[in-house]
C-alpha positions, 0 to 999 in steps of 0.5 A: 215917850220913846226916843225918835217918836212923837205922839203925832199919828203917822201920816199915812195911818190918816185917812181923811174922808170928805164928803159934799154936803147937801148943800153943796149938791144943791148949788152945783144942780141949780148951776147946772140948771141955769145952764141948761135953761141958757144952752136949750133955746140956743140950740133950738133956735140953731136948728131953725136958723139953719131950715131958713137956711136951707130953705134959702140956699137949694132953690136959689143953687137949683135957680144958679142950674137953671141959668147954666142950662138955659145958656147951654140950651140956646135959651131953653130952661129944661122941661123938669127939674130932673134934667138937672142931675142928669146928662143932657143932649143940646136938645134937652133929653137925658141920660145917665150917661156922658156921650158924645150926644149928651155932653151937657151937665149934670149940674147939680149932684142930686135934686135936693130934699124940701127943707120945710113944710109938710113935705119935708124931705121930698125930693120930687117935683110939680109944674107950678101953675104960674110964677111964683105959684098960687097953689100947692101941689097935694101929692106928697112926694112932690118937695119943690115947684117949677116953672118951666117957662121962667125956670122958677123954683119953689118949696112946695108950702104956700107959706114960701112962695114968695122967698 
């Protein structure tokens, strides 16, 4: 033995190389497959939380408009929903733009897109045959209902009338 050595190899010549066994790789893919088996439905239920949402919250904001109209109108809903975002004369015509004639509204910023069924995304609209109504309109543009009479607004999907 030399003076000042050890028979102990120097630290930095070791190199340790460890890797994870099959095992190992088994148990942290099954865990990561309990999460995902837990995340998946809680994501999807999210998603159709937030339609029923939806499909809750834009007919009763249009129904709020319509109100807000009916008052500014001496006791007239408008004659369609496209009256809502747009300016309005005390008679009920619009324009895209505010004068001294037509000074009521817009009063929401745009018509929002059907939640649901199989129009979603549509943001046209249809006269409802009655209040709620009894029938679907079949044009495929045509999202949401409305009753001009009672400013009643529907999606248009049988399946809503009654919300």
């Amino acid at each position: 033995m030399i003076a000042g050595h050890t028979n102990m190899p120097d630290q930095t010549s070791i190199c340790i190389s460890r890797a994870m066994t099959l095992v190992e790789i088994l148990i942290v893919v099954v865990i990561l497959g309990i999460l995902a088996a837990v995340v998946v439905p809680m994501l999807s239920d999210a998603s159709k939380d937030a339609e029923v949402a939806t499909l809750q919250h834009d007919p009763t904001v249009m129904r709020k408009a319509m109100e807000i109209y009916f008052l500014e109108h001496k006791g007239n809903y408008p004659t369609s929903l496209t009256a809502l975002d747009r300016y309005t004369s005390e008679a009920g015509a619009m324009s895209s733009n505010k004068t001294a004639v037509y000074k009521y509204g817009p009063y929401i910023k745009k018509i929002p897109p059907c939640p649901t069924g199989p129009r979603k995304g549509s943001t046209g609209w249809g006269a409802a045959n009655a209040n709620p109504p009894t029938v679907v309109n079949t044009t495929a543009t045509v999202g949401w209902l409305y009753h001009w009479q009672t400013g009643g607004v529907w999606v248009n999907d049988i399946n809503h009338f009654d919300k």
